[in-house]
C-alpha positions in Angstrom: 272.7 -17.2 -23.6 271.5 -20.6 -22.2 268.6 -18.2 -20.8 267.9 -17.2 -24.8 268.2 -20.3 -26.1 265.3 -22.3 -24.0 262.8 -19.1 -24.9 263.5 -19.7 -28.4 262.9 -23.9 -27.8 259.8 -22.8 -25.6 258.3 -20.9 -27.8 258.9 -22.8 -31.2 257.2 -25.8 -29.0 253.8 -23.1 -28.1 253.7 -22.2 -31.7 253.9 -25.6 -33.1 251.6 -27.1 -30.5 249.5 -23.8 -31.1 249.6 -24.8 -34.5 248.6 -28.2 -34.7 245.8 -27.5 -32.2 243.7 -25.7 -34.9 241.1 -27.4 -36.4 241.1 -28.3 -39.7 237.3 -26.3 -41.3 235.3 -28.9 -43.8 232.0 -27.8 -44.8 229.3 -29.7 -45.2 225.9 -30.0 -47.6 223.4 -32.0 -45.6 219.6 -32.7 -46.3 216.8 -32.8 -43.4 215.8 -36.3 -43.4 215.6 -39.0 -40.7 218.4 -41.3 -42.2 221.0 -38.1 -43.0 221.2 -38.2 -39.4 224.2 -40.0 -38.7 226.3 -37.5 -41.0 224.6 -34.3 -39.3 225.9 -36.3 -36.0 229.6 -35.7 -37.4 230.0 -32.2 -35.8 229.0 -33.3 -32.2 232.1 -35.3 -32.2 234.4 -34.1 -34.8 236.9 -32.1 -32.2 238.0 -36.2 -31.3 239.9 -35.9 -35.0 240.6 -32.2 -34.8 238.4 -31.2 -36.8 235.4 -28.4 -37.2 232.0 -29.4 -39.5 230.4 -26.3 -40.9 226.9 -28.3 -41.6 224.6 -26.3 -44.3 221.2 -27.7 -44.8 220.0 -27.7 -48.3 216.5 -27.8 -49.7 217.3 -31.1 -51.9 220.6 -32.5 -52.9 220.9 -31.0 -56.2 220.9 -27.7 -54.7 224.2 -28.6 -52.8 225.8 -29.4 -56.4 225.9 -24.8 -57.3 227.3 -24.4 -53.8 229.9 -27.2 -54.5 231.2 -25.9 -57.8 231.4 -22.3 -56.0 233.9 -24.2 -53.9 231.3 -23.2 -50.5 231.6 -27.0 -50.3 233.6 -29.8 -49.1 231.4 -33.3 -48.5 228.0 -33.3 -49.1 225.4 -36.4 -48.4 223.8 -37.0 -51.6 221.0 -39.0 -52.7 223.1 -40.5 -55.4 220.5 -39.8 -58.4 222.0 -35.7 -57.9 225.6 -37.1 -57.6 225.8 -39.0 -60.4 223.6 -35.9 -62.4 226.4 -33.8 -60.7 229.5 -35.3 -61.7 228.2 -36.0 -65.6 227.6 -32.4 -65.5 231.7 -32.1 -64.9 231.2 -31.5 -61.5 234.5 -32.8 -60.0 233.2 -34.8 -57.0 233.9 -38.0 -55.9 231.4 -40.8 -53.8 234.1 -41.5 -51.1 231.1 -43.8 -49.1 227.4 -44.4 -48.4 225.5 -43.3 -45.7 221.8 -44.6 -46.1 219.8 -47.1 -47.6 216.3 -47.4 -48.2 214.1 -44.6 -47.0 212.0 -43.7 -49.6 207.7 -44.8 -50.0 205.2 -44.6 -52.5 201.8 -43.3 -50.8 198.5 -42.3 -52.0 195.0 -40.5 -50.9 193.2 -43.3 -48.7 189.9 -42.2 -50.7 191.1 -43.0 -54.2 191.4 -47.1 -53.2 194.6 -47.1 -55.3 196.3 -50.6 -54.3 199.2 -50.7 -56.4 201.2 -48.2 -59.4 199.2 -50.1 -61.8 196.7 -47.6 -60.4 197.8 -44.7 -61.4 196.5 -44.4 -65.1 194.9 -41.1 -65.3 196.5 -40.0 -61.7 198.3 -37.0 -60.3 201.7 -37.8 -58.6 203.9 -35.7 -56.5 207.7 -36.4 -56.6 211.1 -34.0 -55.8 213.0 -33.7 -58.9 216.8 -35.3 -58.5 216.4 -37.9 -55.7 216.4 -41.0 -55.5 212.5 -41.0 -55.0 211.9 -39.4 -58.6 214.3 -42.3 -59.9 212.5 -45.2 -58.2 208.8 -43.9 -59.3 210.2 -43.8 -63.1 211.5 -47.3 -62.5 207.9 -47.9 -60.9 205.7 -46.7 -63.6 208.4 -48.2 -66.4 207.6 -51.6 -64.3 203.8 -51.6 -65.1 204.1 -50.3 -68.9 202.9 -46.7 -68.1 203.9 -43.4 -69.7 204.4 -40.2 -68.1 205.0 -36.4 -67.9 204.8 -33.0 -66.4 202.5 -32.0 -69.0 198.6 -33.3 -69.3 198.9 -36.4 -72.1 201.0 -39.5 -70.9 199.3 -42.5 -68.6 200.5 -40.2 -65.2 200.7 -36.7 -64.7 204.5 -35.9 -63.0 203.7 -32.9 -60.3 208.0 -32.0 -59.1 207.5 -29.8 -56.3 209.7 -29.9 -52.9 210.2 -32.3 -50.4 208.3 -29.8 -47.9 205.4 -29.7 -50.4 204.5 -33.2 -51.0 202.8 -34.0 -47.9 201.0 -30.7 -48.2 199.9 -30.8 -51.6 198.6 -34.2 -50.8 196.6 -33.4 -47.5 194.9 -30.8 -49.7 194.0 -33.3 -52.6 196.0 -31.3 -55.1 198.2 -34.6 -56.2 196.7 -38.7 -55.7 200.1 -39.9 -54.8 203.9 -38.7 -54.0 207.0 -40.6 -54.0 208.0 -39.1 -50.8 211.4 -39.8 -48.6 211.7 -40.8 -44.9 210.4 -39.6 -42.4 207.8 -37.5 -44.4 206.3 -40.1 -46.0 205.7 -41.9 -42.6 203.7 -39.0 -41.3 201.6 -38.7 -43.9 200.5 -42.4 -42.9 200.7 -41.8 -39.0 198.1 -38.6 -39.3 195.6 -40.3 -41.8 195.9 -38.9 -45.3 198.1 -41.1 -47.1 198.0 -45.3 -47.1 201.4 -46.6 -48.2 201.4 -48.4 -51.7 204.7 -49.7 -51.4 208.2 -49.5 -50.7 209.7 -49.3 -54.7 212.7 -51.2 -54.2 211.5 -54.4 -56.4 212.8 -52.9 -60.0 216.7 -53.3 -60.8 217.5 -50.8 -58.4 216.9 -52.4 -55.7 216.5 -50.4 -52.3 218.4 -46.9 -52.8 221.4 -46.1 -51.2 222.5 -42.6 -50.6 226.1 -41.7 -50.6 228.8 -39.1 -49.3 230.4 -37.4 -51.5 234.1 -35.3 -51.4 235.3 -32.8 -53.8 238.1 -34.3 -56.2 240.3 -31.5 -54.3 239.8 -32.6 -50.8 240.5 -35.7 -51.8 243.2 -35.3 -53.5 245.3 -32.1 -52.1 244.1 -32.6 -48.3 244.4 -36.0 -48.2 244.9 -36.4 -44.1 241.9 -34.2 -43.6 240.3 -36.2 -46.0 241.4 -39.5 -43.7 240.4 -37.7 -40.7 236.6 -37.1 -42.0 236.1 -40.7 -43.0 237.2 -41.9 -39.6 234.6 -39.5 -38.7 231.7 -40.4 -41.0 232.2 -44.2 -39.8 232.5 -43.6 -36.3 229.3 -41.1 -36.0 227.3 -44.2 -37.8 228.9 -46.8 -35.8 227.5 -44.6 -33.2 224.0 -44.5 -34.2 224.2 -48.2 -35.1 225.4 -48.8 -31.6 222.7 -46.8 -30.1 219.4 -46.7 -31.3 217.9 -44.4 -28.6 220.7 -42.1 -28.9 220.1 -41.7 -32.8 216.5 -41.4 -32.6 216.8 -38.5 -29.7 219.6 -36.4 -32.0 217.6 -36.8 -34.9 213.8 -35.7 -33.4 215.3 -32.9 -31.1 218.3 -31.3 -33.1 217.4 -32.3 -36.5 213.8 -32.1 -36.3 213.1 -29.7 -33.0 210.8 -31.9 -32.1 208.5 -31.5 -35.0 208.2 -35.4 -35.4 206.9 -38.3 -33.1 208.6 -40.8 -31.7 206.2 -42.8 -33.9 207.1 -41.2 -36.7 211.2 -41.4 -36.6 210.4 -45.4 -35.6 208.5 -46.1 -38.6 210.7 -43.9 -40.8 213.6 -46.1 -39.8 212.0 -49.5 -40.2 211.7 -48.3 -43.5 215.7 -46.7 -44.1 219.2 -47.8 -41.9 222.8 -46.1 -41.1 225.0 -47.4 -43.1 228.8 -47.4 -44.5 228.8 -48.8 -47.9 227.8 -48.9 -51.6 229.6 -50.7 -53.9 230.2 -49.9 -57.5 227.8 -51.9 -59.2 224.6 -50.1 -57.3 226.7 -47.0 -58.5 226.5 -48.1 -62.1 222.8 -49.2 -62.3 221.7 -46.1 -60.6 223.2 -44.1 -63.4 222.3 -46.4 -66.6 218.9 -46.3 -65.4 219.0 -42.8 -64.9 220.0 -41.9 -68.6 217.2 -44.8 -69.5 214.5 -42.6 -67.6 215.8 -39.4 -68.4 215.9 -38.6 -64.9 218.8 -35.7 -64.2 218.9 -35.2 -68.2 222.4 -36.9 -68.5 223.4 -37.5 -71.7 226.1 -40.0 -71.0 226.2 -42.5 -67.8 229.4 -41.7 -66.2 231.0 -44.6 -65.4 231.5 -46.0 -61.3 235.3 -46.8 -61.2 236.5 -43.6 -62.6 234.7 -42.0 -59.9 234.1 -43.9 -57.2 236.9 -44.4 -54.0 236.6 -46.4 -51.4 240.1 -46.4 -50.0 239.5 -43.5 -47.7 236.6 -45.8 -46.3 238.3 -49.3 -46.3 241.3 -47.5 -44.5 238.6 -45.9 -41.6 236.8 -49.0 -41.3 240.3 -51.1 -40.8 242.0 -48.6 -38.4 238.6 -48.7 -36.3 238.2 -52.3 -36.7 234.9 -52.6 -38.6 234.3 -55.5 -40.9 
């Protein structure tokens, strides 16, 4: 009987211990820029909080937006342009943290002599629809009084196109200028045809911050995996924060296969950094300005505190000791 009794204790103990050694699944949207490399670095170390990251790399962030409604989805890193378009389109996602700031240029064909956005009357300009680049060269061209469209007829001539496409479509003279994201825009510099006209972060805007987003049911119905992911996120930053080299290696070879320069990540990164934070006013003015440019089409500006939660960060940060 005594015999009987410590199987049964033995193997309730295997099965629970069997049980609480399975990883909890959270799948990630990602984007394949230098300064989305911190969150991509999540699943080299998520098995420390018993946990599995299923990273899916999208082609822009809106595209992540379907994916998440289909519930295919769990966190995504967002410019937050196509979060805030996402969640006034009812998508029930929440901006749990940021992740990035800056990381976005304005460049132009060396030939043309354009030395500022005032010289773009009469231009051609290449930009990815629903990031925070298309956002920044409306507040640009809204700066210097100019109209435009992606028909023929207004002061500048919109061209939307991929973020893979810019740097083509500019090589090959089809567009004068792109608003282009990190590290693209760099090499467009770096191999000769495109001259920076600025870094666009003097409007209201200020320099762009992209944030990590959670679906509302994550957050709210899995709420220790949700804990364990923050504790994640900020540790894989603190990492990259920590260690420069270390961040720059992960993001040219597993990122990048090696399809960028060391030159390239560096300058991209003078120009972008890791972060953890965003507050709620940057959330606000992103999305005003968005329904005053028309960018994402919103018809109301939804509005940063009934959508915006920190807590899941402030705990991370505290519990790891991060200011």
């Amino acid at each position: 009987m005594k015999y009987l009794k410590f199987i049964l204790i033995a193997s309730t103990l295997f099965f629970s211990l069997g049980a609480e050694a399975a990883p909890d699944v959270v799948r990630l949207g990602n984007l394949k820029f230098a300064h989305y490399g911190a969150v991509s670095y999540m699943k080299e170390i998520a098995g420390k909080y018993n946990l599995v990251i299923e990273e899916r790399v999208f082609p822009k962030g809106l595209d992540i937006l379907p994916a998440t409604i289909a519930g295919e989805i769990d966190i995504a890193a967002s410019a937050l342009d196509a979060a805030v378009a996402g969640r006034a389109s009812g998508v029930p996602i929440f901006v749990v943290a940021g992740f990035a700031k800056g990381g976005a240029r304005i460049v132009a064909r060396p030939d043309l002599g354009i030395k500022s956005v005032a010289d773009f009357k009469g231009k051609k300009v290449g930009v990815a629809r629903g990031g925070a680049q298309e956002l920044l060269l409306a507040a640009e061209l809204s700066k210097f009084n100019l109209t435009w469209s992606d028909q023929p007829g207004k002061d500048v001539q919109i061209f939307y196109m991929p973020f893979a496409d810019l740097n083509q479509a500019l090589m090959q003279k089809n567009i004068d200028a792109m608003c282009q994201s990190e590290p693209q825009s760099s090499q467009a510099i770096n191999k000769g045809y495109g001259v920076e006209v600025l870094k666009p972060y003097d409007t209201p805007m200020g320099e762009p911050v992209r944030v990590l987003v959670m679906t509302e049911k994550m957050y709210s119905e899995k709420r220790d995996v949700a804990e364990r992911v923050l504790k994640l996120f900020v540790e894989a930053t603190l990492t990259f924060l920590n260690d420069p080299k270390l961040a720059e290696k992960y993001v040219r070879s597993q990122m990048f296969k090696n399809q960028i320069s060391i030159e390239d990540y560096q300058d991209a990164m003078s120009n972008a950094a890791f972060t953890f934070d965003v507050s709620f006013e940057h959330v606000q003015i992103t999305a005003d300005l968005m329904k005053k440019y028309g960018v994402g089409k919103i018809v109301n500006a939804p509005i940063a505190k009934d959508w915006v939660r920190l807590d899941l960060l402030d705990k991370a940060k505290k519990e790891l000791k991060i200011k």
